[in-house]
C-alpha positions, 0 to 999 in steps of 0.5 A: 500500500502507498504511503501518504507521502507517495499519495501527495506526491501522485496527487500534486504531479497529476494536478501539476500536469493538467492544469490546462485542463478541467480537474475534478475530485473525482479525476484525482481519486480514479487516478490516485485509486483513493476515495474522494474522502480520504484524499480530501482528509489528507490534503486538508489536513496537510495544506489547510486547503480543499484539494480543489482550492488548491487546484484552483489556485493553481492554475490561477497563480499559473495564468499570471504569466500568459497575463503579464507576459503576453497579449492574449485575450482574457477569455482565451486565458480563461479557456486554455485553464479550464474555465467554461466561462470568461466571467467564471475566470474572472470571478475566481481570479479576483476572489483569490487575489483580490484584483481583476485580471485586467487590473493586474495587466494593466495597473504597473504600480507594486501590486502584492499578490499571495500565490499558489505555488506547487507543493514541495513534496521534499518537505513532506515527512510520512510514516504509515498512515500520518504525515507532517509538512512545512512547519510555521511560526507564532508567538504565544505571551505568557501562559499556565499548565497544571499537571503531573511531573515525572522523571524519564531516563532518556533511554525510556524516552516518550514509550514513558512519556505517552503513558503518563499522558493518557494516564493524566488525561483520562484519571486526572485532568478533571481534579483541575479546577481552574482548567480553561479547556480540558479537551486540550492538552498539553505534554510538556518536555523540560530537559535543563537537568543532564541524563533525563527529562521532566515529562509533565502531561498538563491542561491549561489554567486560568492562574496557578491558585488551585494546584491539586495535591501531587500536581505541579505547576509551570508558568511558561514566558512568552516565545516566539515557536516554531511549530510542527503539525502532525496529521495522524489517521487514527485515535490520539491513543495510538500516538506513539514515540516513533510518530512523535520521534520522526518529528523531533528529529526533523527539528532538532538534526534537520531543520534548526541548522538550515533555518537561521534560528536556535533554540531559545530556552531547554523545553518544548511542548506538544499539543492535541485538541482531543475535541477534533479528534476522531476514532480515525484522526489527530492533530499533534503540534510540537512546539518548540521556543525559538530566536534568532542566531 
């Protein structure tokens, strides 16, 4: 069976090589050998766009070219990318880009587009049935866990980490009073101290007023992160430390070195909203403090 990666791939390559023609979700299933569904899961889970937006921005960003560098006819644009109509083209264009066709022709000032661009598959890492891609940036200002602290010799690693976790979120997040929202999670991986980590499954809270006997609480400062989101096509149960380590690796021996960035402080911490998972499907977002070199 084909992993996701090799799905993606087929899934961008036959778009890529049609763009002069109509293409519908169910073209790219009959090609793929996928259902309609489990192709729209996958690639709205990796790009946060529908497949067919995606197409669709495609070959608009495509048709930029034959509009600033030639002097074809809008209508014949609109037909050579698979539009049935002039205004349909026209439509879209402006909708996307937020300018006409013709504005963009003719207006010679600096306007600012935000394009399409093909999907590079060299930035998509899978495993089975679970992918991740590109990782993003946010800045996130002060905030509070609560949650149990456990001592993990690295040799353990996250096999320990992931038990403690279900643990926690099953017998002992609702003791937390002052939780903000319990259905998000928060495993948070502290490791200044040589030898082993701090592993310490945690919920959100308002203040750290109401700390439940044999809990412990952290008060994280405000940070820049890098972020890498992880798409899993199972239960967040079955996460495990090969998911999360094909990750980890990304950032720490691939990723930091090319990015321009360090590491801004000794933790990182992942996160799961359980109320958009499914018995077929997580979310899984690794945080980690960064600053510029």
């Amino acid at each position: 069976m084909k992993d996701l990666k090799e799905t993606i791939i087929e899934t961008v390559n036959y778009i890529e090589e049609n763009l002069y023609n109509k293409i519908s979700l169910d073209d790219i299933s009959m090609h793929t050998g996928l259902s309609k569904y489990y192709l729209h899961r996958i690639f709205k889970s990796l790009t946060g766009q529908s497949i067919i937006e995606y197409v669709q921005g495609r070959k608009l960003t495509s048709s930029i070219t034959e509009l600033i560098n030639s002097n074809m006819r809008i209508i014949d644009i609109a037909l050579d990318y698979g539009f049935d109509y002039e205004q349909s083209y026209i439509r879209a264009f402006k909708k996307v880009f937020g300018y006409t066709p013709l504005k963009v022709r003719s207006d010679k000032t600096s306007l600012s587009l935000v394009l399409t661009e093909k999907i590079n598959t060299n930035d998509i890492l899978s495993f089975g049935n679970s992918v991740t891609y590109t990782p993003y940036f946010v800045f996130k200002q002060k905030f509070n866990l609560v949650g149990i602290k456990y001592k993990i010799m690295s040799k353990s690693g996250d096999r320990s980490a992931n038990a403690y976790g279900r643990d926690f979120f099953y017998n002992h997040k609702n003791k937390i009073p002052n939780a903000i929202q319990t259905e998000e999670y928060f495993g948070f991986t502290d490791w200044s101290s040589d030898g082993f980590i701090y592993y310490i499954p945690s919920i959100q809270v308002t203040d750290l007023n109401n700390v439940p006997k044999g809990m412990t609480c952290i008060s994280i400062p405000a940070h820049k992160y890098v972020v890498f989101r992880f798409v899993g096509f199972f239960r967040p149960d079955n996460l495990n430390n090969r998911h999360l380590g094909r990750i980890l690796v990304q950032l720490y021996r691939k990723w930091i070195f090319k990015s321009g960035y360090k590491f801004a402080d000794t933790f990182r911490f992942e996160y799961i909203d359980n109320s958009i998972s499914k018995d077929d499907y997580c979310e899984l977002y690794v945080f980690q403090p960064i600053k510029d070199v």
